[in-house]
N, C-alpha and C positions, 0 to 999 in steps of 0.2 A: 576699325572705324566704328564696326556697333559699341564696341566694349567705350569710346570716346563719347558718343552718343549718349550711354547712361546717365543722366544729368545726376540722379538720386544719390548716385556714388562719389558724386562728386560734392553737393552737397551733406549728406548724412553726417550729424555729429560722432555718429561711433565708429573709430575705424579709417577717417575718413583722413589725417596723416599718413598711416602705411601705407593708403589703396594710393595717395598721389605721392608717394616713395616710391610704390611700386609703377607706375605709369613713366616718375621721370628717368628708374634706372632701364627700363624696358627699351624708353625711345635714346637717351641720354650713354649709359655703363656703356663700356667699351673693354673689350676683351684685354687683357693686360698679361702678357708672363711674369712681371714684376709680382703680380698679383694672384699667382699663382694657376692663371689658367694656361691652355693650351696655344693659343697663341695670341697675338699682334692685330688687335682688328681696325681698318682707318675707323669705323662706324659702329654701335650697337647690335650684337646678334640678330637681332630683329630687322635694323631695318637691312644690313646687308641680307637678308634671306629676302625681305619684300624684292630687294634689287634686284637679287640672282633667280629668283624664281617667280616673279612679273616683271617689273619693270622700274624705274628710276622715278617715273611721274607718278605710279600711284607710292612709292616713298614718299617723295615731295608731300604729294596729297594728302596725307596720315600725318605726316609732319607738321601740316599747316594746321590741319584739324588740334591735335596735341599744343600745337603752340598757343592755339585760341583759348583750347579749355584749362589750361593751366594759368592763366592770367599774364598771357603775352610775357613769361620767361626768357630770358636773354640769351639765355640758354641752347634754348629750342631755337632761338631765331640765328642761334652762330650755328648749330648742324645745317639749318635749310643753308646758310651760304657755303657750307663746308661742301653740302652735296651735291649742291648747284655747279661749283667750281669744279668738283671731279668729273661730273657730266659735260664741262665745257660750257656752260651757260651763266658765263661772266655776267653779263649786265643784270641779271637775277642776282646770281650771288654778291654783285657790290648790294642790290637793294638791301637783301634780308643781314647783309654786315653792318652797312647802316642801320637798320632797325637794332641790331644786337647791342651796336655801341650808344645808339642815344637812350638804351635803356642802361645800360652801364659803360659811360664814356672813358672810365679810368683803370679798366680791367684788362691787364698786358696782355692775356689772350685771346679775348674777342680782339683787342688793340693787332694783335699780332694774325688770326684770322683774315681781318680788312687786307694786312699787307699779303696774305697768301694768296687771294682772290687776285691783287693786281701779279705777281708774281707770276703765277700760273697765266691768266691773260696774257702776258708780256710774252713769256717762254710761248705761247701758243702762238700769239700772232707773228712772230720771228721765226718758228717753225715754218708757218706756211708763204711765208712770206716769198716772192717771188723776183725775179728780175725786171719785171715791167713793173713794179711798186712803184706809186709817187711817189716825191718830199714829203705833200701833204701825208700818208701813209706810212713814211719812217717818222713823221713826227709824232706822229697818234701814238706810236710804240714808245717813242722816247718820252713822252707824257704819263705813259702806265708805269714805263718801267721807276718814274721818279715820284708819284704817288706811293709806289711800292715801299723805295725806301723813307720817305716820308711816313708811311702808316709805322714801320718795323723802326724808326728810331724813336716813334710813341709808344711803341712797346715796349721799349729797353727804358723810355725814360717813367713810365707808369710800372716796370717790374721792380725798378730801382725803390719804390716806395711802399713795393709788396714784402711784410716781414716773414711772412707764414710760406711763402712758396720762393724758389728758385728759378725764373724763368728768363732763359739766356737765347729765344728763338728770335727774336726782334733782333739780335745783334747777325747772329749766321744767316738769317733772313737777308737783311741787309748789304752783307757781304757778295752772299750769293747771287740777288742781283746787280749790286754793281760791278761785279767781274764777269756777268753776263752784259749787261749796256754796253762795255767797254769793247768786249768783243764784237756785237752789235756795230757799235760807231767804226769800228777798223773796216766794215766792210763799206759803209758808204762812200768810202774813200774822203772824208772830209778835212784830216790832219792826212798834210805830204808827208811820205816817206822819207828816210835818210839812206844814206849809202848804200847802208846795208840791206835796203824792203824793210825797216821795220817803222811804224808808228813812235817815234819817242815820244811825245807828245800826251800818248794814251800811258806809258809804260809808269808806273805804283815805285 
């Protein structure tokens, strides 16, 4: 946070590319075996150490800070939802997904981002989900879970226009949740069974 604080570093003409190369791959690089490291990381070495050895909000915190001083990067505002959503703090991480996208609306990743946020939401509130649930309460689910594939077919249909990369998560995204909703829907009991117990109705 001091080292963000430096304004002068951030201003100074000499130097002053590398030093915000080096700030975006610090908060941004992500461990890669493709790429010849050690492992798989969801996050930046860094900020997964802030996690594991404080805590998730002063991450957030440092994050917010960096997203400010780097000129509101779109970037920086897809990890704040990325991190949000693995902490379980949906309604943050749709915010900072929306910030990421109206800085780049046509970018299949953040595109694909937005839909992991509802995704996870979705899987989360059907996890906890109970037997005294209302309608109103299976409908809120069945509302996230079709944002979800709504965000993940803007993925697939903005990757489709991406020359330079190959990005096929907006379709498995997709899929993923809707054979999760389907299973969902089998339990509210709302398409009668046949003969057999099974739902035809739901059955692909």
């Amino acid at each position: 946070m001091s080292l963000l604080q430096e304004k002068v570093l951030f201003q100074h003409r000499f130097g002053r590319e590398e030093f915000i190369k080096f700030i975006r791959d610090l908060f941004i690089r992500r461990d890669k075996k493709s790429r010849g490291d050690n492992t798989d990381s969801l996050f930046s070495p860094f900020i997964e150490h802030v996690c594991s050895f404080e805590d998730c909000e002063k991450a957030i915190a440092v994050l917010k800070a960096a997203y400010e001083c780097l000129g509101k990067d779109a970037f920086f505002a897809q990890q704040l939802a990325r991190l949000h959503y693995n902490h379980d703090k949906f309604e943050d991480a749709e915010y900072w997904a929306g910030v990421a996208k109206s800085h780049l609306p046509y970018d299949s990743f953040i595109l694909d981002t937005e839909g992991q946020v509802y995704r996870r939401w979705f899987s989360f509130t059907v996890d906890k989900m109970t037997e005294e649930a209302t309608p109103e309460e299976a409908i809120q689910k069945i509302e996230i879970a079709l944002k979800a594939m709504k965000c993940f077919r803007a993925a697939q249909q903005a990757a489709k226009l991406e020359i330079d990369t190959m990005n096929n998560a907006g379709y498995f995204g997709e899929v993923e949740v809707g054979c999760r909703l389907l299973k969902f829907l089998s339990t509210l009991e709302v398409f009668p069974r046949n003969t057999e117990g099974e739902h035809s109705e739901l059955k692909i």
